[in-house]
PLY file of the C-alpha trace (Angstrom):
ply
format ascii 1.0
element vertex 61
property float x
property float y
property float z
element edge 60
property int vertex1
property int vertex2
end_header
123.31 100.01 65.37
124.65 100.84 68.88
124.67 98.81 71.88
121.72 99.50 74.24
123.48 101.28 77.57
123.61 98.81 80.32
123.45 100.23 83.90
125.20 98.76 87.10
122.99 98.50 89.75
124.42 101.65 92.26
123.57 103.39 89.07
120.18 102.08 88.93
119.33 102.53 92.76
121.46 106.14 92.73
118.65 107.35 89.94
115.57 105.89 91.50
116.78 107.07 95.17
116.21 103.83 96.45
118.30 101.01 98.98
119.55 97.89 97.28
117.18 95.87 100.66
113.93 98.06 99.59
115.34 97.34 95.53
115.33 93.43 95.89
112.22 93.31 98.10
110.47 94.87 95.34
111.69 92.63 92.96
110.86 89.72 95.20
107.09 90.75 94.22
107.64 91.17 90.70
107.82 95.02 90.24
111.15 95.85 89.77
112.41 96.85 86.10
114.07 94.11 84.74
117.19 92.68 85.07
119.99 90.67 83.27
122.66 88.70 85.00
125.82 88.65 83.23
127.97 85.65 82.95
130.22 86.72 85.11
127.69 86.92 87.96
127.27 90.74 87.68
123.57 92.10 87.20
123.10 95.32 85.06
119.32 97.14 83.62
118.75 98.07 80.37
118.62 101.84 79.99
115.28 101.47 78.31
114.20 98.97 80.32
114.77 101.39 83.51
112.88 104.39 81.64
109.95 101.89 80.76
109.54 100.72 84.22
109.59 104.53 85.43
106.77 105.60 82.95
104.74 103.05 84.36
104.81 104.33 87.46
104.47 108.25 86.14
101.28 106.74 84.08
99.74 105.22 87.06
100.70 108.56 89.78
0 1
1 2
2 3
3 4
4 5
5 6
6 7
7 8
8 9
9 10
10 11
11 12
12 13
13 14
14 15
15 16
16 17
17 18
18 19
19 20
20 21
21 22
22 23
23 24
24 25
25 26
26 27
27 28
28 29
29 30
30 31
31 32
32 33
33 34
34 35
35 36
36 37
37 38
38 39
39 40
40 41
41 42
42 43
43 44
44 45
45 46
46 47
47 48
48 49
49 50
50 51
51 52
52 53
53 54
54 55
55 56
56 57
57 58
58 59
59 60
């Protein structure tokens, strides 16, 4: 079983087209894909967390 691909966050805002200020004020309201903080302090996404979130959106458009 492979290891789900984790994304940095310039990768995540890069593929959404989005700035990190727009990314967190999103995620202050709750819509943002989730997140996981490392132990080391860095944050990365979930590849299929990322895709998830986007179908949402593609579902809702």
């Amino acid at each position: 079983m492979s290891r789900p691909k984790l994304l940095k966050l310039p990768e995540v805002l890069e593929e959404i087209d989005m700035s990190r200020a727009a990314f967190y004020r999103m995620r202050a309201r709750g819509k943002a894909p989730k997140l996981i903080k490392l132990p080391n302090g860095q944050i990365r996404c979930r590849r299929d967390d990322l895709d998830t979130w986007l179908n949402s959106y593609q579902e809702a458009a």
